[in-house]
mmJSON file of the N, C-alpha and C atoms, coordinates in Angstrom:
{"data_MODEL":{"atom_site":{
"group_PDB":["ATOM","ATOM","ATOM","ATOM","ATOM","ATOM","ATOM","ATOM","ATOM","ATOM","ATOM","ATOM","ATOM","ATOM","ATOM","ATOM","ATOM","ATOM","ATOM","ATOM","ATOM","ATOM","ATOM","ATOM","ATOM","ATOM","ATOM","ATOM","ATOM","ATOM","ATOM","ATOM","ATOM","ATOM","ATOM","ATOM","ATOM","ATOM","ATOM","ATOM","ATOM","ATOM","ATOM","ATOM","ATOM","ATOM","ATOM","ATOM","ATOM","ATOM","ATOM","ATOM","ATOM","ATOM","ATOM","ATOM","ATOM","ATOM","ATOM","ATOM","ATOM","ATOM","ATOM","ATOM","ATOM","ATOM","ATOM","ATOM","ATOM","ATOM","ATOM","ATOM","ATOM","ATOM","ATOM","ATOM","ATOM","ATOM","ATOM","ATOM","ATOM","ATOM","ATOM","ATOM","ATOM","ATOM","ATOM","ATOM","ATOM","ATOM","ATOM","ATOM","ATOM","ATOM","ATOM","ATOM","ATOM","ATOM","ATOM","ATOM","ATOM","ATOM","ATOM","ATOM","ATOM","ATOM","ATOM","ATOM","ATOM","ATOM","ATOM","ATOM","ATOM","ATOM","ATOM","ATOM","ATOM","ATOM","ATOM","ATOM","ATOM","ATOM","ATOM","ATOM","ATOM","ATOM","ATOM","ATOM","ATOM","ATOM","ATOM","ATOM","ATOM","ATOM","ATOM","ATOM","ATOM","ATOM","ATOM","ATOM","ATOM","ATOM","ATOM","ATOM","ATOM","ATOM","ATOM","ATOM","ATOM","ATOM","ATOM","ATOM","ATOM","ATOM","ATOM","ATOM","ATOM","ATOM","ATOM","ATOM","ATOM","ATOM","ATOM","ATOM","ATOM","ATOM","ATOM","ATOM","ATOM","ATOM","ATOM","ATOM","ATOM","ATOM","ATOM","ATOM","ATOM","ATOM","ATOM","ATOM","ATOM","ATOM","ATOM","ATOM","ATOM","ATOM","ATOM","ATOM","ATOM","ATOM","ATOM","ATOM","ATOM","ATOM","ATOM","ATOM","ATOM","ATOM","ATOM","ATOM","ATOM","ATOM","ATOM","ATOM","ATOM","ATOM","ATOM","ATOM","ATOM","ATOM","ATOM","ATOM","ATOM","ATOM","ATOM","ATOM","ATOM","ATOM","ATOM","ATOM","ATOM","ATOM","ATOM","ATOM","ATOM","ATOM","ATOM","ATOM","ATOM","ATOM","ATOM"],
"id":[1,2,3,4,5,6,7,8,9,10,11,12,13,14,15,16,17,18,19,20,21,22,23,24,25,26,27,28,29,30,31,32,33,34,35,36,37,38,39,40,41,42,43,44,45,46,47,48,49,50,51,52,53,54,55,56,57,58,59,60,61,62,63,64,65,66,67,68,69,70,71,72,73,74,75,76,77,78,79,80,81,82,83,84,85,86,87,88,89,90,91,92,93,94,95,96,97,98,99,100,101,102,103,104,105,106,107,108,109,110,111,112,113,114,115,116,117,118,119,120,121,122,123,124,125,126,127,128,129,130,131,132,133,134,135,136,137,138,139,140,141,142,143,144,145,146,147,148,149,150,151,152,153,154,155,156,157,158,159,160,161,162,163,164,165,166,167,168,169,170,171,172,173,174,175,176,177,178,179,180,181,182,183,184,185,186,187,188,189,190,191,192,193,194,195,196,197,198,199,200,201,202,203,204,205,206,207,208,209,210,211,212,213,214,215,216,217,218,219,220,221,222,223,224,225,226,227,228,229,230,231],
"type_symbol":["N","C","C","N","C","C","N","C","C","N","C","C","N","C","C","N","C","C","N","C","C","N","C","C","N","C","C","N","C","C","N","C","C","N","C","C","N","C","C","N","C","C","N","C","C","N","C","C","N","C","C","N","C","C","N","C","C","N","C","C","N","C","C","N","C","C","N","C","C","N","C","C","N","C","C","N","C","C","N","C","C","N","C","C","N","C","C","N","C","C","N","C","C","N","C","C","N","C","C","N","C","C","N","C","C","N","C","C","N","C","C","N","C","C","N","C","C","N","C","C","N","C","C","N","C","C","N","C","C","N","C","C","N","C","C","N","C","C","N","C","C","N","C","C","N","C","C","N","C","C","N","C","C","N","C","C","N","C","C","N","C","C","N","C","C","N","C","C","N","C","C","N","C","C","N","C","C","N","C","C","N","C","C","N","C","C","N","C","C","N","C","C","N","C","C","N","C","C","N","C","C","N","C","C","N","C","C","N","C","C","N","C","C","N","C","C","N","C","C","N","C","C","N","C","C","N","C","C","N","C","C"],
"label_atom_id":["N","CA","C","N","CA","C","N","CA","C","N","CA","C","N","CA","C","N","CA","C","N","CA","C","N","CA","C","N","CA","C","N","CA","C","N","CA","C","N","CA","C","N","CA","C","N","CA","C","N","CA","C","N","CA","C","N","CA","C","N","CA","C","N","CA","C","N","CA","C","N","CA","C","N","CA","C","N","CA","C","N","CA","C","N","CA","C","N","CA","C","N","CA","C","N","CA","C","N","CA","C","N","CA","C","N","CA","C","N","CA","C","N","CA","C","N","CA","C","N","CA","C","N","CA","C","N","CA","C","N","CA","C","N","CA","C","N","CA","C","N","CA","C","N","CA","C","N","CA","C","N","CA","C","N","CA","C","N","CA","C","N","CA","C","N","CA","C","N","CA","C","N","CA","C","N","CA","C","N","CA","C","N","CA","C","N","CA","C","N","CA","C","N","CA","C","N","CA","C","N","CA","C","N","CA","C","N","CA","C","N","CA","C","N","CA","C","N","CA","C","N","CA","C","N","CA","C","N","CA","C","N","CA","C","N","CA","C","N","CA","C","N","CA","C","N","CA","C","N","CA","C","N","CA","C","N","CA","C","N","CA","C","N","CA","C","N","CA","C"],
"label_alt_id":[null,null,null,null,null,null,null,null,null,null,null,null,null,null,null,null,null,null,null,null,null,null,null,null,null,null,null,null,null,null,null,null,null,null,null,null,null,null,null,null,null,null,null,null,null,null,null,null,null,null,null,null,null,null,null,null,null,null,null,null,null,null,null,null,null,null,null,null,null,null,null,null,null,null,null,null,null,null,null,null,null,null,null,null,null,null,null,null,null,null,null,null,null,null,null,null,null,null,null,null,null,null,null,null,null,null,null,null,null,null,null,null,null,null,null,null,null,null,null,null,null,null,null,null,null,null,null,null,null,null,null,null,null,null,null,null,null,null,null,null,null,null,null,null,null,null,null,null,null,null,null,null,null,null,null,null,null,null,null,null,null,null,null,null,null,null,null,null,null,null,null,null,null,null,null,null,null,null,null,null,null,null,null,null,null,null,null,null,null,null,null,null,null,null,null,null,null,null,null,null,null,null,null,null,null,null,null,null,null,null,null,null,null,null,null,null,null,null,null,null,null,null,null,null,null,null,null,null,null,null,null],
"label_comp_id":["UNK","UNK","UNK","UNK","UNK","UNK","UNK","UNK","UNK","UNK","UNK","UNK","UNK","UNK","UNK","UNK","UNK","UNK","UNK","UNK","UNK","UNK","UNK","UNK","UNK","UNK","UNK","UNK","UNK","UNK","UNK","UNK","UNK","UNK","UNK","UNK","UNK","UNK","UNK","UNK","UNK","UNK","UNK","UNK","UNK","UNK","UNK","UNK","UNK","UNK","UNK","UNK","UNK","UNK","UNK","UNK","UNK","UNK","UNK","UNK","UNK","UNK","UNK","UNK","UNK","UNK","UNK","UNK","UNK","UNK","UNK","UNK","UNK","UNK","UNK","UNK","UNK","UNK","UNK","UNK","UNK","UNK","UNK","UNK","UNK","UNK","UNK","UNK","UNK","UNK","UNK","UNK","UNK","UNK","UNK","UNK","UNK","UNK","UNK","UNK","UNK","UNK","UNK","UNK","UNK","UNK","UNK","UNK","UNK","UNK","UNK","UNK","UNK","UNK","UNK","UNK","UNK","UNK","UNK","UNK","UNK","UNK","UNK","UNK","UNK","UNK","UNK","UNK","UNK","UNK","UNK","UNK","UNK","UNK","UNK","UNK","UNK","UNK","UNK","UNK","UNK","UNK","UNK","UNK","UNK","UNK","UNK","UNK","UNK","UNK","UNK","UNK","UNK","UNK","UNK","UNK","UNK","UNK","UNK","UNK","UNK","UNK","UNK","UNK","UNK","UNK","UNK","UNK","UNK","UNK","UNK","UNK","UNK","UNK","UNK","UNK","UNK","UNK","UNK","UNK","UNK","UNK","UNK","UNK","UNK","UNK","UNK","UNK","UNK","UNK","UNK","UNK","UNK","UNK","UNK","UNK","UNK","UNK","UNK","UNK","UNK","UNK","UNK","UNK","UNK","UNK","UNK","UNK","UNK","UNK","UNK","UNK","UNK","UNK","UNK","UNK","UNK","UNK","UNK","UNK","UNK","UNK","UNK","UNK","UNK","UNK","UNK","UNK","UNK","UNK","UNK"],
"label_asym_id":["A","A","A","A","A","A","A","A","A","A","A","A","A","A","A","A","A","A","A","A","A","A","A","A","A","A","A","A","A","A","A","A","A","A","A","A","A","A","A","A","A","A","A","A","A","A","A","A","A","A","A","A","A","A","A","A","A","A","A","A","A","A","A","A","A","A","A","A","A","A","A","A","A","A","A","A","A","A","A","A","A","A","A","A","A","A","A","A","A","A","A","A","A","A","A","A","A","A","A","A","A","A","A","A","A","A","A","A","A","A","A","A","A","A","A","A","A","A","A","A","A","A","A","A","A","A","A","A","A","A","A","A","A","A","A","A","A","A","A","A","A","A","A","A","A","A","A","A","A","A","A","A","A","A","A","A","A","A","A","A","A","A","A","A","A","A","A","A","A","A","A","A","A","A","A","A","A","A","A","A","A","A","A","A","A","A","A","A","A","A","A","A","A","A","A","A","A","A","A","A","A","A","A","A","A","A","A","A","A","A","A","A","A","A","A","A","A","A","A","A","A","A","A","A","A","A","A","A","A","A","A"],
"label_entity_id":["1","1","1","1","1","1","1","1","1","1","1","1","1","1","1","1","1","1","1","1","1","1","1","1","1","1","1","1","1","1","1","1","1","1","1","1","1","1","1","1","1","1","1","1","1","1","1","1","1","1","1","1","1","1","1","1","1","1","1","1","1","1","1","1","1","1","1","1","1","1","1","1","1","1","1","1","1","1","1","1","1","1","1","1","1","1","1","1","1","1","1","1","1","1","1","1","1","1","1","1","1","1","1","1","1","1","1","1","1","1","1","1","1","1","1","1","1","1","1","1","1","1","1","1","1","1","1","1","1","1","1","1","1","1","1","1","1","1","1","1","1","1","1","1","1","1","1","1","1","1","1","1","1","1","1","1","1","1","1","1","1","1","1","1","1","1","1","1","1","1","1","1","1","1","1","1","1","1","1","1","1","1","1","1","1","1","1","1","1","1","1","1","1","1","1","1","1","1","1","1","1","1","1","1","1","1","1","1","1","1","1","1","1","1","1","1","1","1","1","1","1","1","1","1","1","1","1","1","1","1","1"],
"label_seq_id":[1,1,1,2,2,2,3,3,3,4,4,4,5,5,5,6,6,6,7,7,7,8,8,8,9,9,9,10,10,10,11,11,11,12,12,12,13,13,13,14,14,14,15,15,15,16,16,16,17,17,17,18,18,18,19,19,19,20,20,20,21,21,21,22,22,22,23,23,23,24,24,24,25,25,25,26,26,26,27,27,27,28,28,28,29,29,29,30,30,30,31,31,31,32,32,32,33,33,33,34,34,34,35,35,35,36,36,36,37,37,37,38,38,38,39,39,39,40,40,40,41,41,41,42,42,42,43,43,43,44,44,44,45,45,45,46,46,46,47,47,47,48,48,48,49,49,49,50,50,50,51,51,51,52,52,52,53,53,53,54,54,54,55,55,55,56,56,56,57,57,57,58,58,58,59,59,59,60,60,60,61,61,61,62,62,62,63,63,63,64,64,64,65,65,65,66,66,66,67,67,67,68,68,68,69,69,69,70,70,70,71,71,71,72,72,72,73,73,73,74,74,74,75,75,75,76,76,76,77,77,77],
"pdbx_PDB_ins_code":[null,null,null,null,null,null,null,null,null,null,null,null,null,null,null,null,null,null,null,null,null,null,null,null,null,null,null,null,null,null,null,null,null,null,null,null,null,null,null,null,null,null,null,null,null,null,null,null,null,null,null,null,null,null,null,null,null,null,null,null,null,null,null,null,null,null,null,null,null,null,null,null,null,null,null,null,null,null,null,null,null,null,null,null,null,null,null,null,null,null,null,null,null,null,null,null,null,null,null,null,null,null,null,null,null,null,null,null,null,null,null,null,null,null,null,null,null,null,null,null,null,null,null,null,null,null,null,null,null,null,null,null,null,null,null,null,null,null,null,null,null,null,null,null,null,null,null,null,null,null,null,null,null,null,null,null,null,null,null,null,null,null,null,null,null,null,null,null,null,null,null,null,null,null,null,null,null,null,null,null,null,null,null,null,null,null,null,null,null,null,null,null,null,null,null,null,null,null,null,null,null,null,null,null,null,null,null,null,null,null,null,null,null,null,null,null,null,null,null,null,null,null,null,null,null,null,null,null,null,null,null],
"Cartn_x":[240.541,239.709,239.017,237.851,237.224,236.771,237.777,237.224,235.976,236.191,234.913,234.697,233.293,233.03,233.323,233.298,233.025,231.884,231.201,229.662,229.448,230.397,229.79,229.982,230.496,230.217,229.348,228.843,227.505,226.059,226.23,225.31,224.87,226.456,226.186,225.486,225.766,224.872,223.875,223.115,221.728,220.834,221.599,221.008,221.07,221.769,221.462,220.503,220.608,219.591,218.064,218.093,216.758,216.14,217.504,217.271,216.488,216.71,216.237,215.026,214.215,213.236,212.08,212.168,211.308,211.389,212.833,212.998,211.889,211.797,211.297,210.013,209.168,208.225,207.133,208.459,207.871,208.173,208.642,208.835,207.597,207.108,205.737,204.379,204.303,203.648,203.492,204.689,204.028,203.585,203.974,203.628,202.487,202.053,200.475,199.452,199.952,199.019,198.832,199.993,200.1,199.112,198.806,197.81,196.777,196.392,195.235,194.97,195.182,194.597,195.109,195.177,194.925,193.511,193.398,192.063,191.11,191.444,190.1,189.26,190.79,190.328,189.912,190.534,190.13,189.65,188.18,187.668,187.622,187.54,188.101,187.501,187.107,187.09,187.549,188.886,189.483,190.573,190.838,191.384,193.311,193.507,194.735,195.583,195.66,196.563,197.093,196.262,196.74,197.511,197.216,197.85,199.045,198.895,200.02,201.653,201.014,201.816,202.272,201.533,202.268,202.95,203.037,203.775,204.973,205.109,206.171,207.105,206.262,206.85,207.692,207.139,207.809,208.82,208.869,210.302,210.915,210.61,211.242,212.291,211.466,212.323,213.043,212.789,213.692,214.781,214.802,216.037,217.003,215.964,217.078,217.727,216.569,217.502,219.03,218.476,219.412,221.043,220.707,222.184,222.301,221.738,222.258,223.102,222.926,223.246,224.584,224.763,225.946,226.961,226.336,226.869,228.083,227.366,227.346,228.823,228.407,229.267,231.057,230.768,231.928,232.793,231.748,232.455,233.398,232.521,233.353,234.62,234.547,236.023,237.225],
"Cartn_y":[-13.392,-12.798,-11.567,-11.46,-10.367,-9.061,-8.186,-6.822,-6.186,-5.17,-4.953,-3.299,-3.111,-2.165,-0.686,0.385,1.417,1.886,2.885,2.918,3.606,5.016,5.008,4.145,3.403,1.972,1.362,1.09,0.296,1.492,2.431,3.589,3.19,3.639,3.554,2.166,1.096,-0.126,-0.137,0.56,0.252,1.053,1.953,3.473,2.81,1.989,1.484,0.242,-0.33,-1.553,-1.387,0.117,0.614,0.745,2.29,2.23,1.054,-0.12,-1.186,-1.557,-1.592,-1.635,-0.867,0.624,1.627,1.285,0.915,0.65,-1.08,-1.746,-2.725,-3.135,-1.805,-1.668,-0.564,0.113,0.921,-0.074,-0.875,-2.02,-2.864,-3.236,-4.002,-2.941,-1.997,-0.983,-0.534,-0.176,0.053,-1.329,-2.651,-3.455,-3.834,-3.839,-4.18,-2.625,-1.733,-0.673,-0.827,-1.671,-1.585,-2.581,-3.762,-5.099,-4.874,-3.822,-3.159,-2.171,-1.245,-1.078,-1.554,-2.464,-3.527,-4.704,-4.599,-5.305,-4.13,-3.004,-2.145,-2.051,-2.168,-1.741,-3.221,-4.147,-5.682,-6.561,-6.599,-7.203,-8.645,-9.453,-10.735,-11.342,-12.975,-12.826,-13.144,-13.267,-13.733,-12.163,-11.503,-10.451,-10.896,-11.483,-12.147,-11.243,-10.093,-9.244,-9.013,-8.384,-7.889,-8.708,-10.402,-11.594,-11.785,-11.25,-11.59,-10.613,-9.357,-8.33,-8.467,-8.36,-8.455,-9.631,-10.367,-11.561,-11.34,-10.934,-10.682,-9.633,-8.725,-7.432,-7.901,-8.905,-9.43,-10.015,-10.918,-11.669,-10.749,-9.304,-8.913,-8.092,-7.679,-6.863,-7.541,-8.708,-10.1,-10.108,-10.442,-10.616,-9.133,-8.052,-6.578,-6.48,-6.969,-6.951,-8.305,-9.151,-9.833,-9.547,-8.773,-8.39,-7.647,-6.733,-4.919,-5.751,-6.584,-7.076,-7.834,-9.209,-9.583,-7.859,-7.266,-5.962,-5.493,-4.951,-4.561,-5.021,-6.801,-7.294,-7.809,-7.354,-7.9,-6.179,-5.483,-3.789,-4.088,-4.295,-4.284,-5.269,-6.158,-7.376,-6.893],
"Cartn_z":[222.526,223.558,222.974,223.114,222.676,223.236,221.963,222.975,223.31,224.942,224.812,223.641,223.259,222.552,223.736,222.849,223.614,223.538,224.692,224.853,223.216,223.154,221.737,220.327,220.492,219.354,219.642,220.732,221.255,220.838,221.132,220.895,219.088,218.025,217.425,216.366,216.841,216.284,216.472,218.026,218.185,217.257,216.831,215.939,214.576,214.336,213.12,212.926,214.279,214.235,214.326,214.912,215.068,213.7,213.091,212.069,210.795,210.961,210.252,210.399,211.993,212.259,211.004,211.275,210.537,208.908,208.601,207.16,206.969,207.589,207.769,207.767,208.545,208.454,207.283,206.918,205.573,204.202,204.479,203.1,202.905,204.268,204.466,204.522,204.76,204.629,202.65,202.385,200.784,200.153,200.439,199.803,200.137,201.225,201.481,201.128,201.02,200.465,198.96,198.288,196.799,196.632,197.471,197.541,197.947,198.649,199.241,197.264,197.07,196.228,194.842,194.212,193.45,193.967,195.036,195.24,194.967,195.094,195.274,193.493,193.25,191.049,190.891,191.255,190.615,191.951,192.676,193.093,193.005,194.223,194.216,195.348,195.614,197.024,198.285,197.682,198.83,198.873,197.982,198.278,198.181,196.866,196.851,196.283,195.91,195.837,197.005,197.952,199.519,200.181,200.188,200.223,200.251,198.449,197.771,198.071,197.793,198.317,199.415,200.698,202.208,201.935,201.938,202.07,201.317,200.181,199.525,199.901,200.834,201.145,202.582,203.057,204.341,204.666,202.843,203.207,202.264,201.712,201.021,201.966,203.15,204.074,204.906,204.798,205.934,204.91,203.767,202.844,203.565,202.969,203.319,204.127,205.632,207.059,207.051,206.795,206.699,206.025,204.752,204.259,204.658,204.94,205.713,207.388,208.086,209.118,209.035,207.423,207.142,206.226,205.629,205.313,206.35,207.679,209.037,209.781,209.803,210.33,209.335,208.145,207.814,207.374,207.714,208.174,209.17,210.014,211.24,211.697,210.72,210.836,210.773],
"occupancy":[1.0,1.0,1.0,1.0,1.0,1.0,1.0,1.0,1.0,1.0,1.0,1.0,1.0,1.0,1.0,1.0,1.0,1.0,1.0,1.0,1.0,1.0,1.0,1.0,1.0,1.0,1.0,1.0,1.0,1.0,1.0,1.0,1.0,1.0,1.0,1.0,1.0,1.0,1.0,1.0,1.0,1.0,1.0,1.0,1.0,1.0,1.0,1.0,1.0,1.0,1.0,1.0,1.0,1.0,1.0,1.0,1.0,1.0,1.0,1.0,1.0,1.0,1.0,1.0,1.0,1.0,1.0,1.0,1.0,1.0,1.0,1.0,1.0,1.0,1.0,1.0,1.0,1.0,1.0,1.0,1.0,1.0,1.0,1.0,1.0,1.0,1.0,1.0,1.0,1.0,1.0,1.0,1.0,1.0,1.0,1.0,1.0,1.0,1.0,1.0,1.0,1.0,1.0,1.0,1.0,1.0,1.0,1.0,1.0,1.0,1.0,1.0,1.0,1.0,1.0,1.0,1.0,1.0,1.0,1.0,1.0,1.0,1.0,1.0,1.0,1.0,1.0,1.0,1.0,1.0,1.0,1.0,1.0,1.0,1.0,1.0,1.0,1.0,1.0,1.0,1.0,1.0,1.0,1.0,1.0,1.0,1.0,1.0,1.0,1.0,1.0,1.0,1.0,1.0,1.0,1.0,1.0,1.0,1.0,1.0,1.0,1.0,1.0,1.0,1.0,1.0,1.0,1.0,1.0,1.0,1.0,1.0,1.0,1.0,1.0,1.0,1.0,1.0,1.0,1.0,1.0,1.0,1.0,1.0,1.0,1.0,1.0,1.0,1.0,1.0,1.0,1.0,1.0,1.0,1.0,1.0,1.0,1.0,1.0,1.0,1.0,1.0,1.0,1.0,1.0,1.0,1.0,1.0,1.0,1.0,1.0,1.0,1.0,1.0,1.0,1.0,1.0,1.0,1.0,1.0,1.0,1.0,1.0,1.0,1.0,1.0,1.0,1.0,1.0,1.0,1.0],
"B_iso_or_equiv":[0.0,0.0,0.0,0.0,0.0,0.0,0.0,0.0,0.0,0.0,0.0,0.0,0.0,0.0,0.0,0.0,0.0,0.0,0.0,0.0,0.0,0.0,0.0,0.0,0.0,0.0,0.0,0.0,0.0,0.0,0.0,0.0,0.0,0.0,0.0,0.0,0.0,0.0,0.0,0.0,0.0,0.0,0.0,0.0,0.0,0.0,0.0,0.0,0.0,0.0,0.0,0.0,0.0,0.0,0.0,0.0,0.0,0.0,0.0,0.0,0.0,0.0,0.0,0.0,0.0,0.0,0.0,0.0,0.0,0.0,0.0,0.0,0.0,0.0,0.0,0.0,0.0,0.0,0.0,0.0,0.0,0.0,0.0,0.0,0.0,0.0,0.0,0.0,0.0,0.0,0.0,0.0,0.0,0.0,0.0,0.0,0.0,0.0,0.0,0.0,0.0,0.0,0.0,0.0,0.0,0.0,0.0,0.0,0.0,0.0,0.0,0.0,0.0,0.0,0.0,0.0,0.0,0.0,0.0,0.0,0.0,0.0,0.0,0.0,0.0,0.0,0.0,0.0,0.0,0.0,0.0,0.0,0.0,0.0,0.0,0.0,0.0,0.0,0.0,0.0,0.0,0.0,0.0,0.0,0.0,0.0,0.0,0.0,0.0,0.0,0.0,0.0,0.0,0.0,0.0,0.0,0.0,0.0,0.0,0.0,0.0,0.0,0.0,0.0,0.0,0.0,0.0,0.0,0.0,0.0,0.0,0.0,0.0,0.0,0.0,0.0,0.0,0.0,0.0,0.0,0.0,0.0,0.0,0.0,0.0,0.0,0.0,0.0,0.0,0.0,0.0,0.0,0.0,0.0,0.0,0.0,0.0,0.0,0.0,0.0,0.0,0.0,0.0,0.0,0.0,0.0,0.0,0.0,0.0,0.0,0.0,0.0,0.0,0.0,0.0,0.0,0.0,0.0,0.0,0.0,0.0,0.0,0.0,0.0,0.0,0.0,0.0,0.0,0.0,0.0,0.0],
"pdbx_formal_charge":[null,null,null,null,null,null,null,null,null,null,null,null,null,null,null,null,null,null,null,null,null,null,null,null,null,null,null,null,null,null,null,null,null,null,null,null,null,null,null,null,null,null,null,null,null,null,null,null,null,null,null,null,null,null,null,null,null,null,null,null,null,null,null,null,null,null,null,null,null,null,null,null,null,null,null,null,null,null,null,null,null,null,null,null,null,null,null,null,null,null,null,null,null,null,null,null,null,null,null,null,null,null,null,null,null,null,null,null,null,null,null,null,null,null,null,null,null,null,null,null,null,null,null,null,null,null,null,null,null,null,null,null,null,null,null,null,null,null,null,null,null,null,null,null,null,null,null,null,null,null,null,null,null,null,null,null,null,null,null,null,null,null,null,null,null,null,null,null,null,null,null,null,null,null,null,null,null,null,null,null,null,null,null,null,null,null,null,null,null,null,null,null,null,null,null,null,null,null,null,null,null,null,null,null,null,null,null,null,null,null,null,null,null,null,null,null,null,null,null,null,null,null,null,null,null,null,null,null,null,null,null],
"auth_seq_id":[1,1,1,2,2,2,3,3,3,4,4,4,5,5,5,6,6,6,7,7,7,8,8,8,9,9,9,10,10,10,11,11,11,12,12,12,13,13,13,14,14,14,15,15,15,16,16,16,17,17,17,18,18,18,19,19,19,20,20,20,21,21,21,22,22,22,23,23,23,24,24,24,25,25,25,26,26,26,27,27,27,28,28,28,29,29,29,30,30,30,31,31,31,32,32,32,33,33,33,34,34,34,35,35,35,36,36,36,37,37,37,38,38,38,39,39,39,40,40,40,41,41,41,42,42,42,43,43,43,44,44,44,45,45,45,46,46,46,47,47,47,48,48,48,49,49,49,50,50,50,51,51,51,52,52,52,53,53,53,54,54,54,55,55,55,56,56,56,57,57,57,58,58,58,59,59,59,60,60,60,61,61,61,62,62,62,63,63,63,64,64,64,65,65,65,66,66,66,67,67,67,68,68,68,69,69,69,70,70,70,71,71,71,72,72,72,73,73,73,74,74,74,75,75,75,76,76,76,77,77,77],
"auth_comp_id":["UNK","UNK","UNK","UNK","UNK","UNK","UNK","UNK","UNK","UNK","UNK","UNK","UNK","UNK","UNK","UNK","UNK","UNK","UNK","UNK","UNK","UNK","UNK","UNK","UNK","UNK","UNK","UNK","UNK","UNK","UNK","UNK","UNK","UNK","UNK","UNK","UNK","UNK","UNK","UNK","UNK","UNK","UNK","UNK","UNK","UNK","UNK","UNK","UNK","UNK","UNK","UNK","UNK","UNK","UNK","UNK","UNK","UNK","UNK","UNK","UNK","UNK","UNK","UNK","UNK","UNK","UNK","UNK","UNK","UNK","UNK","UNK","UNK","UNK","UNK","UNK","UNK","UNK","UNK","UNK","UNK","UNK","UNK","UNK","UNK","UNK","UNK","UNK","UNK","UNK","UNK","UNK","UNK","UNK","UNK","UNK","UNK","UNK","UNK","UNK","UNK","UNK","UNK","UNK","UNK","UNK","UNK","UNK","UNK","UNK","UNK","UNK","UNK","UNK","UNK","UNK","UNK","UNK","UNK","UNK","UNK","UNK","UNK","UNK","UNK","UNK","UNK","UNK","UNK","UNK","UNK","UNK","UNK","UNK","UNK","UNK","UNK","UNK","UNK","UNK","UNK","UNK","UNK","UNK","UNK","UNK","UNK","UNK","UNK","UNK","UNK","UNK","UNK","UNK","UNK","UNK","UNK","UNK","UNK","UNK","UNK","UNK","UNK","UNK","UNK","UNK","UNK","UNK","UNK","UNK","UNK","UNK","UNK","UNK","UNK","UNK","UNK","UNK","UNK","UNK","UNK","UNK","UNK","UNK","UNK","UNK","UNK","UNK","UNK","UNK","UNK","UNK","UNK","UNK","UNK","UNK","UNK","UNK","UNK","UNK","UNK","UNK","UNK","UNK","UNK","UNK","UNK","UNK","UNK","UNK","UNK","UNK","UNK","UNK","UNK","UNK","UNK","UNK","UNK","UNK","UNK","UNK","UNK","UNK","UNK","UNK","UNK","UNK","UNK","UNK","UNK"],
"auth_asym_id":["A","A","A","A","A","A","A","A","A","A","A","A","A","A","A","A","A","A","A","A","A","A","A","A","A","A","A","A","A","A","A","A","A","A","A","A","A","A","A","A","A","A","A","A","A","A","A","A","A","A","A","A","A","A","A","A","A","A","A","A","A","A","A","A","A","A","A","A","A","A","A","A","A","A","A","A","A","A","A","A","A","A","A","A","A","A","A","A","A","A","A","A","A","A","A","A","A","A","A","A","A","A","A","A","A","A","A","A","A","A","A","A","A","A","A","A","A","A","A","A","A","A","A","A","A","A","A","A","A","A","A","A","A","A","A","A","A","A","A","A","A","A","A","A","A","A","A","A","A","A","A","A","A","A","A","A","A","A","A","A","A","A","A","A","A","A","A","A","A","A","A","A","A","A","A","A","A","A","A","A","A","A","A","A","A","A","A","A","A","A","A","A","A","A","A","A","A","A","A","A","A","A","A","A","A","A","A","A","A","A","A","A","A","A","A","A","A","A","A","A","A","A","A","A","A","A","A","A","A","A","A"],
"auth_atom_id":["N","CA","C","N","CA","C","N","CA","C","N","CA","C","N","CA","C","N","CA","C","N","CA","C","N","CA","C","N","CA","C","N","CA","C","N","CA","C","N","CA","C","N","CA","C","N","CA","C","N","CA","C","N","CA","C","N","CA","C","N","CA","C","N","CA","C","N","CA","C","N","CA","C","N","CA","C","N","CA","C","N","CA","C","N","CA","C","N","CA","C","N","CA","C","N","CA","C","N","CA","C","N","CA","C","N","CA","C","N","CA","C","N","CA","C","N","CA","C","N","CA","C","N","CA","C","N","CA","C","N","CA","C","N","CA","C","N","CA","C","N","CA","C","N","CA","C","N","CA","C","N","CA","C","N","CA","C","N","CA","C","N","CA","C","N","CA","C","N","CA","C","N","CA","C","N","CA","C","N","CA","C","N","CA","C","N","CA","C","N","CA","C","N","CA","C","N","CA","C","N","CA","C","N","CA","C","N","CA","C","N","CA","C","N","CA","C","N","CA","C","N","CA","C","N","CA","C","N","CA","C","N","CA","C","N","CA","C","N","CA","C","N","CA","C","N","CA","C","N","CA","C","N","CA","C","N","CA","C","N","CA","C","N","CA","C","N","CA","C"],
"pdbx_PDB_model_num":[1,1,1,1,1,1,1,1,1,1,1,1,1,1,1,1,1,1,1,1,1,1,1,1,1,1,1,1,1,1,1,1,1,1,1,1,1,1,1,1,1,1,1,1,1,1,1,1,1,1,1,1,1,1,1,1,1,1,1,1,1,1,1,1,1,1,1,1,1,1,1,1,1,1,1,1,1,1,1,1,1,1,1,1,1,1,1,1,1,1,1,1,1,1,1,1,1,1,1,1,1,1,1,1,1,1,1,1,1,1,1,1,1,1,1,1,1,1,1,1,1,1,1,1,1,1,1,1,1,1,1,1,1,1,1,1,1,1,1,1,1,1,1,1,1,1,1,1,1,1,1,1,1,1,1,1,1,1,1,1,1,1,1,1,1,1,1,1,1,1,1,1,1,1,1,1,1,1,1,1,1,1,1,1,1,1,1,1,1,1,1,1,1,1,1,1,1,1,1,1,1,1,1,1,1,1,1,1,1,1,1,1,1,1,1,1,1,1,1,1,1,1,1,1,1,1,1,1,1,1,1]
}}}
């Protein structure tokens, strides 16, 4: 049967889950600025650095969230 949490154990996960959000979005943020200017020095026309980067930066931060989350949960076992 599973216990319930206390409010501040519940407090504290959401503070970390948030936490992940911002980390999440600054991972996709430098990588599409790094693809943004690499197109600016090497012109192209489809603009496949910027492409290339966000995309990589997206599942790069899906990988992160993902272990920081199995991380998380085998803390808490």
């Amino acid at each position: 049967m599973p216990q319930k949490k206390e409010p501040k154990e519940r407090l504290n996960s959401y503070a970390k889950f948030s936490g992940l959000i911002f980390q999440m979005a600054a991972i996709i943020a430098v990588g599409t600025f790094i693809g943004v200017k690499l197109d600016e020095q090497n012109p192209n026309t489809h603009n496949y650095f910027t492409l290339g980067f966000s995309l990589s930066s997206v599942i790069l931060s899906i990988i992160y969230v993902i272990r920081r989350i199995i991380a998380d949960s085998k803390e808490n076992e």
